[in-house]
Every structure is written in C-alpha cells, then in structure tokens.
DSSP file (Angstrom, degrees, kcal/mol; ACC not computed):
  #  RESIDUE AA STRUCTURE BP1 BP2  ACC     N-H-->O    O-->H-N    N-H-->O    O-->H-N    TCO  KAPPA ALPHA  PHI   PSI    X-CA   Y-CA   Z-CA
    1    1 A X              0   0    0      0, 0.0     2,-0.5     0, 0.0    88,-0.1   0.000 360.0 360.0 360.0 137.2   -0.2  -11.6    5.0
    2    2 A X        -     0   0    0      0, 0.0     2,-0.3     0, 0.0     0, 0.0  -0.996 360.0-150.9-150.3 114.4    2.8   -9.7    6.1
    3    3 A X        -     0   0    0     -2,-0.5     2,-0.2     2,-0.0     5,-0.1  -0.781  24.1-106.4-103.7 151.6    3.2   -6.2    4.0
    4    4 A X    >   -     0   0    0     -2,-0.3     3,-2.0     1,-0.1     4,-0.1  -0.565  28.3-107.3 -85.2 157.1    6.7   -4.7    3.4
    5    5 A X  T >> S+     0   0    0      1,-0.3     4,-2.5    -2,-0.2     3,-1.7   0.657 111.9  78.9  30.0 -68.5    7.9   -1.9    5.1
    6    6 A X  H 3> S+     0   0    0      1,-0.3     4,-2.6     2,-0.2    -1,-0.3   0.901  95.3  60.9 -59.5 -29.5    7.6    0.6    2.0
    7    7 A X  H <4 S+     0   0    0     -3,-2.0    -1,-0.3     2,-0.2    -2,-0.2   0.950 104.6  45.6 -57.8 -45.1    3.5    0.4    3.3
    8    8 A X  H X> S+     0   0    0     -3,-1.7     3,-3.2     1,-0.2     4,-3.0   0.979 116.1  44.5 -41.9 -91.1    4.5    1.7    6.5
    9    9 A X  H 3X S+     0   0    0     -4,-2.5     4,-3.0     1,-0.3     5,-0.4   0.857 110.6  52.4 -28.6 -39.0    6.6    4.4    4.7
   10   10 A X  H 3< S+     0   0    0     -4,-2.6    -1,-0.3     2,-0.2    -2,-0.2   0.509 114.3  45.5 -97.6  10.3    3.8    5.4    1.8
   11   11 A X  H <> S+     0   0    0     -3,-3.2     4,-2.7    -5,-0.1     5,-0.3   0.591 109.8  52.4 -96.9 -42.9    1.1    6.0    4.6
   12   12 A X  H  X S+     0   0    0     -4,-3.0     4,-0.6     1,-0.2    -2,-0.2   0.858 114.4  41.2 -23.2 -57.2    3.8    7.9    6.5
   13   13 A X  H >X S+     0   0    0     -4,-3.0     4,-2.8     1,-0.2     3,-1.2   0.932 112.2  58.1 -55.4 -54.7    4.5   10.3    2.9
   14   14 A X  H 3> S+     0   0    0     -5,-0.4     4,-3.4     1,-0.3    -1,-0.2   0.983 111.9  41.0 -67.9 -37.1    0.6   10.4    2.5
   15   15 A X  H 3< S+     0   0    0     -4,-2.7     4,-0.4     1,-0.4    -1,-0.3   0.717 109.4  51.3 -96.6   0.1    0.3   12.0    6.2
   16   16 A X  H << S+     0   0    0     -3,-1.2    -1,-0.4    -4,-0.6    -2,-0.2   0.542 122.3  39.5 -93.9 -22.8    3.2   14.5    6.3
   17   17 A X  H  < S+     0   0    0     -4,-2.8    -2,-0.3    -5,-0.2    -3,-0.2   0.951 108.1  60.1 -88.8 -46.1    1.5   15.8    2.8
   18   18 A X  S  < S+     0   0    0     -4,-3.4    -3,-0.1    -5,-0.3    -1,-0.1   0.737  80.0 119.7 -59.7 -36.9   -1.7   15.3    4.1
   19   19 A X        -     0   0    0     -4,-0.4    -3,-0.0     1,-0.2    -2,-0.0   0.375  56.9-145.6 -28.9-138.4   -0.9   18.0    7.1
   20   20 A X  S    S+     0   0    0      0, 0.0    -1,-0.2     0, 0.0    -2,-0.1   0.360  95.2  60.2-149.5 -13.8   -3.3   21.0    7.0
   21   21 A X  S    S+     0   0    0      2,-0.0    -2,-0.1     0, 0.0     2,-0.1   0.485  85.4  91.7-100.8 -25.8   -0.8   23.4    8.1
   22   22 A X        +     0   0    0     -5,-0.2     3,-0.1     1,-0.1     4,-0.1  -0.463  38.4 165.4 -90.1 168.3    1.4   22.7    5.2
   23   23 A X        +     0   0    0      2,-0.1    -1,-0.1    -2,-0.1    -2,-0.0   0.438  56.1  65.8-149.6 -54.2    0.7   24.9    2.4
   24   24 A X  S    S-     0   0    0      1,-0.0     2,-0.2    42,-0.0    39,-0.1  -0.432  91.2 -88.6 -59.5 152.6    4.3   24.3    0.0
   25   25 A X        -     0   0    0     37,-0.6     2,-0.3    41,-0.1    41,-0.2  -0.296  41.8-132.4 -13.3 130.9    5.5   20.9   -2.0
   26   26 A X  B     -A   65   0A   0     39,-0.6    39,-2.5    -2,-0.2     2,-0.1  -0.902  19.2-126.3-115.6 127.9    7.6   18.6    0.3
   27   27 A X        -     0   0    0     -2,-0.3     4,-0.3    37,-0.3    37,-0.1  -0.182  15.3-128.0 -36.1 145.7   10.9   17.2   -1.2
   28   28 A X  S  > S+     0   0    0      2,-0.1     4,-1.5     3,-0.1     3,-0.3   0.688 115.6  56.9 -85.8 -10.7   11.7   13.8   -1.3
   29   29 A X  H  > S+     0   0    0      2,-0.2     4,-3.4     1,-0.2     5,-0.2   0.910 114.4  38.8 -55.7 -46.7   15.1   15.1    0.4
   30   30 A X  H  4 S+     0   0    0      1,-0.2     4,-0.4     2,-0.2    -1,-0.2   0.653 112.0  58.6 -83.7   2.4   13.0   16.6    3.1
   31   31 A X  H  > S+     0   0    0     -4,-0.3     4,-2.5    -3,-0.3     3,-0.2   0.902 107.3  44.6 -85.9 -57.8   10.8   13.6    2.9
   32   32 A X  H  X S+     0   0    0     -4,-1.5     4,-2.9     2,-0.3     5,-0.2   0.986 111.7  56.2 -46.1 -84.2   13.9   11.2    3.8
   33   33 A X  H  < S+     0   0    0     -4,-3.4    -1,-0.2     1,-0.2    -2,-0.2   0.671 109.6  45.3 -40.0 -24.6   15.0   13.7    6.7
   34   34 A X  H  4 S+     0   0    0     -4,-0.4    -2,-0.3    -3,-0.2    -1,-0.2   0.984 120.5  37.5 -87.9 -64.7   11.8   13.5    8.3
   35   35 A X  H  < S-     0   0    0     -4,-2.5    -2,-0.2    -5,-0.1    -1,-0.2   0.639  97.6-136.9 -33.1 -30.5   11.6    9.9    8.0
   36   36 A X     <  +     0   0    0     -4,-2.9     2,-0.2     1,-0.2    -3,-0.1   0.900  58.8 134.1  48.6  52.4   14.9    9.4    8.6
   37   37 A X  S    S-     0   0    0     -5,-0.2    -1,-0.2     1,-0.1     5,-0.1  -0.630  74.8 -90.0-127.3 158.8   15.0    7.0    5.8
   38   38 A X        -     0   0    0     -2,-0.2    -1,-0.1     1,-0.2    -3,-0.0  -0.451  38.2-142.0 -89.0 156.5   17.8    6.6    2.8
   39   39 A X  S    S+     0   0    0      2,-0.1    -1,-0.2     3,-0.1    -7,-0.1   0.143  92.1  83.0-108.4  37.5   15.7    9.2    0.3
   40   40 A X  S    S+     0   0    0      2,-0.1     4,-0.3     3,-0.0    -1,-0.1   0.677 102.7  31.8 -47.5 -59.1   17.1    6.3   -2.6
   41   41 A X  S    S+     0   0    0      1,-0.2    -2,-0.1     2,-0.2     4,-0.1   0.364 107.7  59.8-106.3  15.5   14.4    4.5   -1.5
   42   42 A X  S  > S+     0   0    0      2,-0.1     4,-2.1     1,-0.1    -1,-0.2   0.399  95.2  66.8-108.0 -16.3   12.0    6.4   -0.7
   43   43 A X  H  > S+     0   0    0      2,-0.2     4,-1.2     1,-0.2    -2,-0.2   0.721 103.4  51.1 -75.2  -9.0   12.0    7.9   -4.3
   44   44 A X  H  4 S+     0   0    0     -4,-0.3     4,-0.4     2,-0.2    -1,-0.2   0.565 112.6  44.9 -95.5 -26.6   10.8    4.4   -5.5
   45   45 A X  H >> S+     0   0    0      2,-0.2     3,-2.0     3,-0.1     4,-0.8   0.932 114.2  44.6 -93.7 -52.2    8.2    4.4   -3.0
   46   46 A X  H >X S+     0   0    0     -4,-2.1     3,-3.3     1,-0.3     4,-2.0   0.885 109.4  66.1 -44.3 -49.3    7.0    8.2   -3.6
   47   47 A X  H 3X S+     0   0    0     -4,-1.2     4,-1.1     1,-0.3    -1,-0.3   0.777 103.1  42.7 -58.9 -28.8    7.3    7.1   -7.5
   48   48 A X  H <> S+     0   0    0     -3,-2.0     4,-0.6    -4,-0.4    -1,-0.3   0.431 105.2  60.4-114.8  29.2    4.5    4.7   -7.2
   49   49 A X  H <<>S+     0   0    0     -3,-3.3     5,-1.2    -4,-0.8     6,-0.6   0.392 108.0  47.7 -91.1 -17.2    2.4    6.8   -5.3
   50   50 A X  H ><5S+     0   0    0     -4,-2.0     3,-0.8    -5,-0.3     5,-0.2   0.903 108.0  52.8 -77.8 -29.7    2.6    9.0   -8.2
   51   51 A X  H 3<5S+     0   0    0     -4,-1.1     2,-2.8     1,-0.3    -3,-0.1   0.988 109.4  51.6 -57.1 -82.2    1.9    6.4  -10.7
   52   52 A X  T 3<5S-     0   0    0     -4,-0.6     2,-0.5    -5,-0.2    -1,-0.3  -0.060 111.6-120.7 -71.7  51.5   -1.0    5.5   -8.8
   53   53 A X  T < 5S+     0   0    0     -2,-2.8    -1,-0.2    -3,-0.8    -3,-0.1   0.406  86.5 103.4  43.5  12.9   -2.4    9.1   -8.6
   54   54 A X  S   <S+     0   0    0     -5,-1.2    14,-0.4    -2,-0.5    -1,-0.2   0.069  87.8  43.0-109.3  39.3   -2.6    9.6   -4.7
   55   55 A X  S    S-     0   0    0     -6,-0.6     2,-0.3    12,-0.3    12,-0.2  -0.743  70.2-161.7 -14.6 144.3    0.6   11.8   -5.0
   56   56 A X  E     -B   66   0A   0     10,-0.9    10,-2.0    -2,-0.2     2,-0.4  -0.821  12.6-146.7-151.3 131.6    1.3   14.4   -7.6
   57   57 A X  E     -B   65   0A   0     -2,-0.3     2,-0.5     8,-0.2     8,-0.2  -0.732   9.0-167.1 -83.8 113.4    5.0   15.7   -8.3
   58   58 A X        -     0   0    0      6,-0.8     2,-0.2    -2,-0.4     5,-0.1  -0.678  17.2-140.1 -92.0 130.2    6.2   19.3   -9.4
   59   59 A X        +     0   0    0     -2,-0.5     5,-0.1     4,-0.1     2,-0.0  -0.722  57.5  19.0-103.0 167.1    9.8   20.0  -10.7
   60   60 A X  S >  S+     0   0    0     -2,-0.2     3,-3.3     3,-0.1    -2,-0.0  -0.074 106.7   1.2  78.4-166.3   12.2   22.8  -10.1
   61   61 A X  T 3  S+     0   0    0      1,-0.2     3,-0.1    -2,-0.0    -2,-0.1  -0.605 136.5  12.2 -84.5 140.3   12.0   25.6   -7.0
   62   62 A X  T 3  S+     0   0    0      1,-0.5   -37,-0.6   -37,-0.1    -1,-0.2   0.106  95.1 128.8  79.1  10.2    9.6   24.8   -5.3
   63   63 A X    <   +     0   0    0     -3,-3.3    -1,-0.5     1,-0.1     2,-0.2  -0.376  14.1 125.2 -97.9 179.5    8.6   21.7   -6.3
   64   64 A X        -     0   0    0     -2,-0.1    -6,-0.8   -37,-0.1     2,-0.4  -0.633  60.6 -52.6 178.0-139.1    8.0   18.8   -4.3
   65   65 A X  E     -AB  26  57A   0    -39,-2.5   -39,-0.6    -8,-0.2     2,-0.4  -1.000  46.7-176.6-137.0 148.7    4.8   16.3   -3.8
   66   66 A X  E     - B   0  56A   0    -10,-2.0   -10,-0.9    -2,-0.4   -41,-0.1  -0.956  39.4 -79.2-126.4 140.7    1.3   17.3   -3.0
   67   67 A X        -     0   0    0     -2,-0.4   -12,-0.3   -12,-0.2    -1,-0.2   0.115  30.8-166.8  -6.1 142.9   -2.0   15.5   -2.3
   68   68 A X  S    S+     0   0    0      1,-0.8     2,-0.3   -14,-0.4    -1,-0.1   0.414  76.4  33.0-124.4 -26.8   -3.5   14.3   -5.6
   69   69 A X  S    S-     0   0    0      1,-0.1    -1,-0.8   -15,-0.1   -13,-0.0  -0.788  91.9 -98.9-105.3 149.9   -6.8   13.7   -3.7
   70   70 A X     >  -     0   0    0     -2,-0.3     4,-1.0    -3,-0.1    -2,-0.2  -0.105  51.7-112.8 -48.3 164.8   -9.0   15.1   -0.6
   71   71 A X  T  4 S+     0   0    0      2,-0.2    63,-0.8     1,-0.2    64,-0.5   0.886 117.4  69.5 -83.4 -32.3   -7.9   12.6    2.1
   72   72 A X  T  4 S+     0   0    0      1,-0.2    -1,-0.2    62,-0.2    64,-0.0   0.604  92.0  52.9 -31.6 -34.4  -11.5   11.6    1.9
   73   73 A X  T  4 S+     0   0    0      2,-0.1    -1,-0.2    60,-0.0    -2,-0.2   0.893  91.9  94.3 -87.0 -60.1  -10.9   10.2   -1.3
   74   74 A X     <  -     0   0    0     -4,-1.0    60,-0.4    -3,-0.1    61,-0.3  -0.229  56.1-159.0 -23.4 117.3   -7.4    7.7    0.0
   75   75 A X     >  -     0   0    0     58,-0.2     4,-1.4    59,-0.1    58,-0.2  -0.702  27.8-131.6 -85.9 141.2   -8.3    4.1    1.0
   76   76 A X  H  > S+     0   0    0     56,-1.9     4,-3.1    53,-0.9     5,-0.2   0.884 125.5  59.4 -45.5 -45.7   -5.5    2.2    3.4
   77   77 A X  H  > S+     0   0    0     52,-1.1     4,-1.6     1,-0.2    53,-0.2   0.701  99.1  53.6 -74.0 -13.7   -6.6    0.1    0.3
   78   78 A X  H  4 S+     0   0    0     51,-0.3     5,-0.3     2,-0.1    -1,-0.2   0.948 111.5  42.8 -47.5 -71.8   -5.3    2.8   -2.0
   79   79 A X  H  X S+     0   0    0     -4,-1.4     4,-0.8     2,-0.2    -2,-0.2   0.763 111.2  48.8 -40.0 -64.9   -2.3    3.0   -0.7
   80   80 A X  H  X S+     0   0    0     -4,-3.1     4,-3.2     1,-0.2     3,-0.5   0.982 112.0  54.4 -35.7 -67.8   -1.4   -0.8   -0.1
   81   81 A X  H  < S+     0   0    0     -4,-1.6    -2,-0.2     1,-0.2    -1,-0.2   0.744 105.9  54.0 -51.2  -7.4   -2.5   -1.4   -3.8
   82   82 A X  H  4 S+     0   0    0     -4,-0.2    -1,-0.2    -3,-0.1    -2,-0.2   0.597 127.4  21.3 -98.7 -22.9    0.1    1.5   -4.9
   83   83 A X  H  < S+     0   0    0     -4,-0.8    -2,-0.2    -3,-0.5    -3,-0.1   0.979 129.7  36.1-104.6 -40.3    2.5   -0.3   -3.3
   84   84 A X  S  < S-     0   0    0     -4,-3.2     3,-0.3     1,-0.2    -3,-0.2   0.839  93.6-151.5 -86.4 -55.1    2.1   -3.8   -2.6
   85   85 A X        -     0   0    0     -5,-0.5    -1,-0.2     1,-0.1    -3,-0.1  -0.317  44.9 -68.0  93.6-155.1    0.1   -4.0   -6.5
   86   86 A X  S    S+     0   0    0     -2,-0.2     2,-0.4    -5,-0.1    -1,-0.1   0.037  74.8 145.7-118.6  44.9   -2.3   -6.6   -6.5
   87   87 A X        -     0   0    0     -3,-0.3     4,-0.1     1,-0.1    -2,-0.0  -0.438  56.0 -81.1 -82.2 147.6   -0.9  -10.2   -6.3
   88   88 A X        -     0   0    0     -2,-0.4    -1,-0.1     1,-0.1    31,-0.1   0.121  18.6-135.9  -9.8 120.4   -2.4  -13.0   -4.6
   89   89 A X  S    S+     0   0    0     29,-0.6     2,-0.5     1,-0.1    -1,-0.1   0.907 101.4  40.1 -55.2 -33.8   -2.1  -13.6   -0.7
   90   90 A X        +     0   0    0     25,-0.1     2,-0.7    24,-0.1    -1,-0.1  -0.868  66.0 171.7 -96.7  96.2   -1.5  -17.5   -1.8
   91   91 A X        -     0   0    0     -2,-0.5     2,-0.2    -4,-0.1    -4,-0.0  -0.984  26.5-137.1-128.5 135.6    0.6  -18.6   -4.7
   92   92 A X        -     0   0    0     -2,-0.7    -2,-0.0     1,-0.1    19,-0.0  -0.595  15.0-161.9-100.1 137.8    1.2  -21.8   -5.0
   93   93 A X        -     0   0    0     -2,-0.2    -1,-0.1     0, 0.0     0, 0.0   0.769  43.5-113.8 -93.6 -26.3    4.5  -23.5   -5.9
   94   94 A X  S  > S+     0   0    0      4,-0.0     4,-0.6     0, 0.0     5,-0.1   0.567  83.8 123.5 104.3  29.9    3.4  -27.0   -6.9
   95   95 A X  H >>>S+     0   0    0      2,-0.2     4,-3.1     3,-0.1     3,-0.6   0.853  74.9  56.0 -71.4 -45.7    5.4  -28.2   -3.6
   96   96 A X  H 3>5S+     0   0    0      1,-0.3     4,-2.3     2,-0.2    -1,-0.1   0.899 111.7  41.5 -50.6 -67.2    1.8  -29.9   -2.7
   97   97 A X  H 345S+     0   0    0      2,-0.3    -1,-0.3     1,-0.2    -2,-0.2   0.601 116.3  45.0 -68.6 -26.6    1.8  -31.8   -6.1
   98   98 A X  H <<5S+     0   0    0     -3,-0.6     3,-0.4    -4,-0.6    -1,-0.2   0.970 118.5  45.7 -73.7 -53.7    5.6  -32.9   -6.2
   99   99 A X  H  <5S+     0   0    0     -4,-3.1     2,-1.3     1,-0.2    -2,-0.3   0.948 124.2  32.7 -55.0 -66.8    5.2  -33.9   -2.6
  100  100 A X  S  <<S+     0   0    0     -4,-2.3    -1,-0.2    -5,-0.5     3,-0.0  -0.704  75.9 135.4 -75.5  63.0    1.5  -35.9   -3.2
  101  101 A X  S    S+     0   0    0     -2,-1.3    -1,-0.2    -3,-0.4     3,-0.1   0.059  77.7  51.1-107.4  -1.5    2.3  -37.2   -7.0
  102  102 A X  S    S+     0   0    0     -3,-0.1    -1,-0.1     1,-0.1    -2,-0.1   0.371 112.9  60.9-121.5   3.0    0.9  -40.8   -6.3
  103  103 A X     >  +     0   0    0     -6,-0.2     4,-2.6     1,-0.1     5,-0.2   0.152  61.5 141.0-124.2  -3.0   -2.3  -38.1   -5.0
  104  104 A X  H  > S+     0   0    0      2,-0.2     4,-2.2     3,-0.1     2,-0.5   0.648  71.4  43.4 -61.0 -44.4   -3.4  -36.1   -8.1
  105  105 A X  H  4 S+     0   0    0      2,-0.2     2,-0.4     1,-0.2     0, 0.0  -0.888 117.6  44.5 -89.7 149.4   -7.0  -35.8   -7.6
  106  106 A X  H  >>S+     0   0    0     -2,-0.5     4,-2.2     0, 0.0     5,-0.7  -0.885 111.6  60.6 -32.7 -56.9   -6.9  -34.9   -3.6
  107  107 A X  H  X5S+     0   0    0     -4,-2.6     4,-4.0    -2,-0.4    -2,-0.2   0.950 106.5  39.7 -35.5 -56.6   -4.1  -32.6   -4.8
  108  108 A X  H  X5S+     0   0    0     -4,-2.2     4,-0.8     2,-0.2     5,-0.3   0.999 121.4  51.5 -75.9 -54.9   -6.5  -30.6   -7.1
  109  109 A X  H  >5S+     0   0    0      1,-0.3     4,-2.4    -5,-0.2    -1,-0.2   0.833 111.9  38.5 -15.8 -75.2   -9.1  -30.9   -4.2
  110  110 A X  H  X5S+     0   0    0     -4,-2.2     4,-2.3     2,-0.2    -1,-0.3   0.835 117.2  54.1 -84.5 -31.9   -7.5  -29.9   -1.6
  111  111 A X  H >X<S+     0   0    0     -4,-4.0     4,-2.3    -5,-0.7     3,-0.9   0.950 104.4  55.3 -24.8 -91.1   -5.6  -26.8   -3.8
  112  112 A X  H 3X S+     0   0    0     -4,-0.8     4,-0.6     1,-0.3    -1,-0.2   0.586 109.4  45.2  -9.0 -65.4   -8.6  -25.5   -4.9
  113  113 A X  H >X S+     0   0    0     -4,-2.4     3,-1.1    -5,-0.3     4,-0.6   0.935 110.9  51.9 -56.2 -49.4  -10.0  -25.1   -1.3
  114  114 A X  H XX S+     0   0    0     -4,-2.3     4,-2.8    -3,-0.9     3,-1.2   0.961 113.0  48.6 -52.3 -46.4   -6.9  -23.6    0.0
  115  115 A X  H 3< S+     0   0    0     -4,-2.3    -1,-0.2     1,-0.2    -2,-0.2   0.602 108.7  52.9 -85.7   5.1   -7.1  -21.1   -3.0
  116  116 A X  H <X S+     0   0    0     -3,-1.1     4,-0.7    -4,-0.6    -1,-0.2   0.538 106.2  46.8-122.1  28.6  -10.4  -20.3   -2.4
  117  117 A X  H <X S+     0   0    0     -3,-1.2     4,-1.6    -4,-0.6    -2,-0.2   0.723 114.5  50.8 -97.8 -50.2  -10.2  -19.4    1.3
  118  118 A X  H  X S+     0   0    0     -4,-2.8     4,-0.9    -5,-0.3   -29,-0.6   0.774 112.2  48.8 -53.3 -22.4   -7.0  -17.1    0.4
  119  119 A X  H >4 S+     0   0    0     -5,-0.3     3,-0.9     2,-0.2    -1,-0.2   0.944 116.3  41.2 -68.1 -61.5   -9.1  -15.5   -2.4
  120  120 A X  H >X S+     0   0    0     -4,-0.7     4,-1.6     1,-0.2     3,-0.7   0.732 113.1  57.4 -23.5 -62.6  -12.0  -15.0    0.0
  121  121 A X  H 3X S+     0   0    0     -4,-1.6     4,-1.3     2,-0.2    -1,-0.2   0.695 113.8  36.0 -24.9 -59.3   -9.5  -13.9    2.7
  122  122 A X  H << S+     0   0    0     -3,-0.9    -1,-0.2    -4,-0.9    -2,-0.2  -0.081 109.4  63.1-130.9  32.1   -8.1  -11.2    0.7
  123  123 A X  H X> S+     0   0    0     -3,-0.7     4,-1.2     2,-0.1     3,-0.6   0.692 115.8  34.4-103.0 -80.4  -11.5  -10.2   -1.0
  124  124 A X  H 3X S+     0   0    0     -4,-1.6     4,-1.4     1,-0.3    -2,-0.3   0.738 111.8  58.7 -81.5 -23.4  -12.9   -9.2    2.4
  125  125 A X  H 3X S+     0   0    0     -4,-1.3     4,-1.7     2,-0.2    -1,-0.3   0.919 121.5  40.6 -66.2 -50.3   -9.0   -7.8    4.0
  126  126 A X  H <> S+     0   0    0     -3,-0.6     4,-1.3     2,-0.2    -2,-0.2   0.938 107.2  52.1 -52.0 -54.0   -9.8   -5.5    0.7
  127  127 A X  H >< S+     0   0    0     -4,-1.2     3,-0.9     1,-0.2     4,-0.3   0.919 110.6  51.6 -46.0 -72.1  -13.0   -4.8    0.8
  128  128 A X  H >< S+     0   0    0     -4,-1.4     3,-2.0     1,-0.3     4,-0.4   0.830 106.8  59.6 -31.6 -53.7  -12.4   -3.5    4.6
  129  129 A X  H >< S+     0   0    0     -4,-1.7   -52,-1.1     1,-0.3     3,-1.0   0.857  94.8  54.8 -53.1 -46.0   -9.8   -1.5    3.5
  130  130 A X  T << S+     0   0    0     -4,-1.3    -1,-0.3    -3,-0.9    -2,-0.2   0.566  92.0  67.5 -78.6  12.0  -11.4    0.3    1.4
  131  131 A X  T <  S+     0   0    0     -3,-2.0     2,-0.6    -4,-0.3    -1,-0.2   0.500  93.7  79.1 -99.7  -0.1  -14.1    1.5    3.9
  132  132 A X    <   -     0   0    0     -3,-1.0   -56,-1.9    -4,-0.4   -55,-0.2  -0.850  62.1-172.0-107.6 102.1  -10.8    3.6    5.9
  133  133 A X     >  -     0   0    0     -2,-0.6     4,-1.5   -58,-0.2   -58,-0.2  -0.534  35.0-110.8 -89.8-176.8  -10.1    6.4    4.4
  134  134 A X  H  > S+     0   0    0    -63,-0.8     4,-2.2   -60,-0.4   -62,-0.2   0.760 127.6  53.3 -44.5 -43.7   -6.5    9.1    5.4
  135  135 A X  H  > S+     0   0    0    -64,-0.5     4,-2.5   -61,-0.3     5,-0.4   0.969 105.7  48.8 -77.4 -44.3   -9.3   11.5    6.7
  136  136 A X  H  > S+     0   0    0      1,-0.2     4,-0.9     2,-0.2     5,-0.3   0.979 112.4  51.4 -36.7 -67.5  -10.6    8.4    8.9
  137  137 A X  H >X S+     0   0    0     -4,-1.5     4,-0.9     1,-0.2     3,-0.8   0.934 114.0  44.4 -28.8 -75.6   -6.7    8.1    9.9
  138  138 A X  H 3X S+     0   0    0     -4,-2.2     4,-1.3     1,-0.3    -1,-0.2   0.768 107.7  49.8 -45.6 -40.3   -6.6   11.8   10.9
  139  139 A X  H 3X S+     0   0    0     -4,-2.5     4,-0.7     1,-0.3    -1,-0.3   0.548 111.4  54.0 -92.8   7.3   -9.7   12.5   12.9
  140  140 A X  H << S+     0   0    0     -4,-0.9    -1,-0.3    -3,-0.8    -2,-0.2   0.672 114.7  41.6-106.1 -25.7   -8.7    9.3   15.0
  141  141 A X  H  < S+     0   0    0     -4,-0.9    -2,-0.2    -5,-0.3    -3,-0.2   0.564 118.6  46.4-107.3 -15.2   -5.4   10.9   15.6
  142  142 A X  H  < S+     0   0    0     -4,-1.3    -2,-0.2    -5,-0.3    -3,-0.2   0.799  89.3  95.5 -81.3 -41.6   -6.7   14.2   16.1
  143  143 A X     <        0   0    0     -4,-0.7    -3,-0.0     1,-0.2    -4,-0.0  -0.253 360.0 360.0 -96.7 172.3   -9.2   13.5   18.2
  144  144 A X              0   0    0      0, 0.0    -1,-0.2     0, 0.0    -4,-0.1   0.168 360.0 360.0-141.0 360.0   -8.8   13.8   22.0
C-alpha cells in the first residue's frame, strides 16, 4: 500500500491547526507558506478535510480553518479515509484471467484468495488505525 503524498500533507494541516498555542483560523495561503507547498493544491486537500468533518472553514477577515474535533476524536484512519476514500488495496485487472484463459477455475481460485488476504490486510491496517488518535501524535511528539 503506498499512500499519496496529499496524506503526508492533511496530517501536516491537522497539526499546525491542532497547535494549542494557536488561538485564530489559519489560511490556506498561510497554510501553503508554512508547508511550502503550491496552496492550488493544497486547497483540494484542505477541501476534503472539510468534507469529511475533521476541518471546519470560516470566510472573510479572519477566517481560515479550525479543528472540527478534540484531537482525541482524529484517527490516522480519519484522516487517510478523508483523503485516500476508501478503495480497495487490490483491484484486480483481469490480467490473471487473460493470461490463464485455458485456466478458468484455478483463476477464480486463486483470485479469490489473493482478494481475500488484501481484504483482511486492509481490514486490520484500518482497524489499527483507528486505535491512533492526533492527541496520540502529540503527546509522542511532546513528550521528552
């Protein structure tokens, strides 16, 4: 499983809002500069952290993004899912079946197993995820 980038980026956002010291809305301009990232695309990632409700955006001065949740409340698995959404580690092209055509019933066999250790796989890589919350994040980076 190899996650893009923009995951990297939307835990980044979650932990410059998260700070404890900030007390205003953050830009997505000032979001960008700190990141030092184009803020083009980082409005596409903040936008579906709003969608998915661990963000929450204010217009006009002084608006900005906030928290939508305690950090206590934010999975890693929150986060991924706001970004990533929720397809399959495994999707199958039908390569197996073009390649193995003289093969049908070992084909569905051996599919079948492959897609249900990749389900498994990424039923327990979820599951796990959700047991980390941003506050988990913090006090691990806080602590000395």
């Amino acid at each position: 499983m190899r996650l893009s980038g923009a995951v990297e980026q939307a835990c980044c956002i979650m932990a410059i809002l998260a700070d404890p010291k900030r007390t205003t809305p953050v830009t997505n301009d000032a979001l960008a500069e700190k990141m030092l990232v184009s803020p083009t695309y980082l409005k596409k990632i903040s936008r579906k952290l709003v969608i998915a409700k661990l963000i929450t955006s204010t217009q006009g001065t002084g608006g900005g993004f906030i928290l939508a949740r305690k950090m206590n409340e934010v999975t890693l698995h929150d986060v991924v899912l706001a970004i990533e959404g929720e397809s399959p580690f495994f999707q199958p092209q039908g390569i197996v079946e073009r390649v193995f055509q003289s093969r049908p019933r070992q084909v569905e066999i051996g599919m079948n197993m492959i897609e249900k250790v990749f389900s498994e796989a990424q039923e327990k890589w979820s599951e796990y995820l959700k047991t980390v919350t941003l506050e988990d994040v913090a006090k691990e980076v806080t602590h000395d």
